[in-house]
C-alpha positions, 0 to 999 in steps of 0.5 A: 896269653896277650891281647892286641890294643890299639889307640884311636888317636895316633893308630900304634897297636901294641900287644900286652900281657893280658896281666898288664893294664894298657889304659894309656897309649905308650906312644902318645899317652892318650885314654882313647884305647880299643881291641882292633878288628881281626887282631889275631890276623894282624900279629905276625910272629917275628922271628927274633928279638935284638938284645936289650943291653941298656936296664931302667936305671942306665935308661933314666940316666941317659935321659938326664944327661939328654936333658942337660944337653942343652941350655935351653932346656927347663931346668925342671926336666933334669929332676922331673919324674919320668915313666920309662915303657920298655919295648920292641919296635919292628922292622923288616930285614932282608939280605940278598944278592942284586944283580943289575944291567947297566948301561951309561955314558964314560967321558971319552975323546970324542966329538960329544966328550962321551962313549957309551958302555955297559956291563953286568955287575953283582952286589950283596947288600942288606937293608931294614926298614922300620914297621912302626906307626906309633913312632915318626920315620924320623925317630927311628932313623935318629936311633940307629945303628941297631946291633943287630948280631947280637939278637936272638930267637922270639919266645914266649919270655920276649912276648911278655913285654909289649910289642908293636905290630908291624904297621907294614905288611911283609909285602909291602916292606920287601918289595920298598927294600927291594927298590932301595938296594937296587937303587943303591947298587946302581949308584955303586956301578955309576961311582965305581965305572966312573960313569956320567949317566947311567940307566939298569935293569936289577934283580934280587935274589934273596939269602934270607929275611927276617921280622926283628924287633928293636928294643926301646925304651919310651918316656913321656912327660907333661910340661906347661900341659902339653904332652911331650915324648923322647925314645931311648935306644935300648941297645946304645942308650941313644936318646931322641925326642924334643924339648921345651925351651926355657922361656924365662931364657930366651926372654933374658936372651932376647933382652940382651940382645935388643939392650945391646943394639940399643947401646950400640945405638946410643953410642954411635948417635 
C-alpha cells in the first residue's frame, strides 16, 4: 500500500510505501510534509518504467568524479557523505504521425527575387515532456538522453520506490507536445523546400502515448549551511546540480591577479 506526501515548500508530491518514513522532502529536504487533497484522484497509473541500469555505488562514484570536475570546487565534497534517494520522475510520450499544409516563399527569377509554392507533407515524429514539479525544466533537459528501449511494464515492485506524480496533467502534456512536433515539421518542410518564409496548418495523428517514469537518483548536502541538491541519471550515470565554490580559491586567485597588475604597474612606472 503506498500514500501520497507532498511538501509545502517546493510542492513535489511523491508516492511512498506506507513502510518508509517520508520526514523530508527528497527534492529540497525540507521538514514542512502533508497528505495532499484528493490524492488518490492525483496518482495516474503509468504505463511503464525506463530500466535502472546505474546501482548506489556507481551512483556514489559518478558523484565524486562530478565532484572533482572542477577546481573550484571544495575539497570536502569529494569526501563528504552523501544520501543518495533513488526514484522516477514522469514525462509524458507521444508518438504520431503530423501532416502540415504548407505555403511559402521560394527564391525565384522574378521582380520580387520570390515565388510563392506550397504543398502537402507528412512526418512521423516522437517527443517527451518531463511532468515533474520537484525538479527544475533545466535539470531535466541536462539529464537526457533517457533510453527509453529499454523499459518495461509498471508493476507493483516498481511502486514500491518512490514516485513523483505528474505535476502535468495528460492533457495538458499532449496538447503542449502536439504544438512542439508541429513546430518541428514546419521548420523540417521550410529547410528541406528550401523555403525563405513559410506559413501551415498541421495535424496529428497519434500511434501511441505513453505516462514513463525516469529513474533517478537525487542527493543532497549541506555546506557553509545551505542546502544544495545534484541529480543522477540513473540510466547513463549523467550528473547535473551545482557546486560551492571554494573561497579560499578565488580569494588566492583574485590575489594573484590584483598582485599581478600591481607588478605590472610598478614596472612599467
Amino acid at each position: 500500500m503506498s500514500r501520497v506526501v507532498q511538501c509545502k515548500c517546493c510542492g513535489g508530491s511523491v508516492v511512498y510505501d506506507v513502510s518508509l518514513e517520508a520526514s523530508r522532502c527528497i527534492f529540497c529536504g525540507s521538514t514542512e510534509m502533508g497528505l495532499p487533497a484528493e490524492q488518490e484522484a492525483s496518482v495516474p497509473d503509468p504505463d511503464a518504467a525506463l530500466c535502472i541500469k546505474v546501482n548506489q555505488d556507481v551512483a556514489d562514484e559518478q558523484y565524486r568524479s562530478w565532484a572533482r570536475a572542477s577546481w573550484w570546487t571544495p575539497t570536502e565534497l569529494r569526501s563528504l557523505q552523501i544520501d543518495l534517494c533513488l526514484m522516477y520522475i514522469p514525462a509524458w510520450w507521444i508518438r504520431g504521425e503530423v501532416e502540415s499544409h504548407w505555403g511559402g516563399l521560394v527564391s525565384a527569377a522574378t521582380k520580387s527575387g520570390k515565388a510563392p509554392t506550397s504543398g502537402v507533407d507528412q512526418g512521423v515524429y516522437e517527443d517527451m515532456v518531463p511532468a515533474s514539479q520537484g525538479l527544475t525544466s533545466a535539470e531535466l533537459e541536462e539529464l537526457h538522453p533517457f533510453v527509453k528501449e529499454e523499459q518495461e511494464p509498471w508493476n507493483a515492485e516498481m511502486a514500491e520506490i518512490p514516485f513523483e506524480v505528474p505535476a502535468v496533467s495528460e492533457e495538458a502534456a499532449r496538447a503542449w507536445l502536439h504544438d512542439r512536433m508541429t513546430s518541428v515539421h514546419l521548420s523540417d518542410i521550410q529547410r528541406n523546400h528550401g523555403l525563405l518564409q513559410t506559413v501551415g496548418s498541421s495535424m496529428v495523428e497519434e500511434e501511441n502515448h505513453k505516462l514513463y517514469m525516469l529513474p533517478v537518483y537525487i542527493g543532497a548536502f549541506r555546506f557553509r549551511e545551505r542546502a544544495w541538491r545534484f541529480v543522477i541519471n540513473a540510466q547513463t550515470g549523467e550528473v547535473v546540480g551545482e557546486t560551492p565554490v571554494d573561497r579560499q580559491k578565488v580569494v588566492m586567485v583574485v590575489g594573484g591577479v590584483l598582485g599581478g597588475l600591481w607588478l605590472l604597474a610598478k614596472a612599467s612606472g
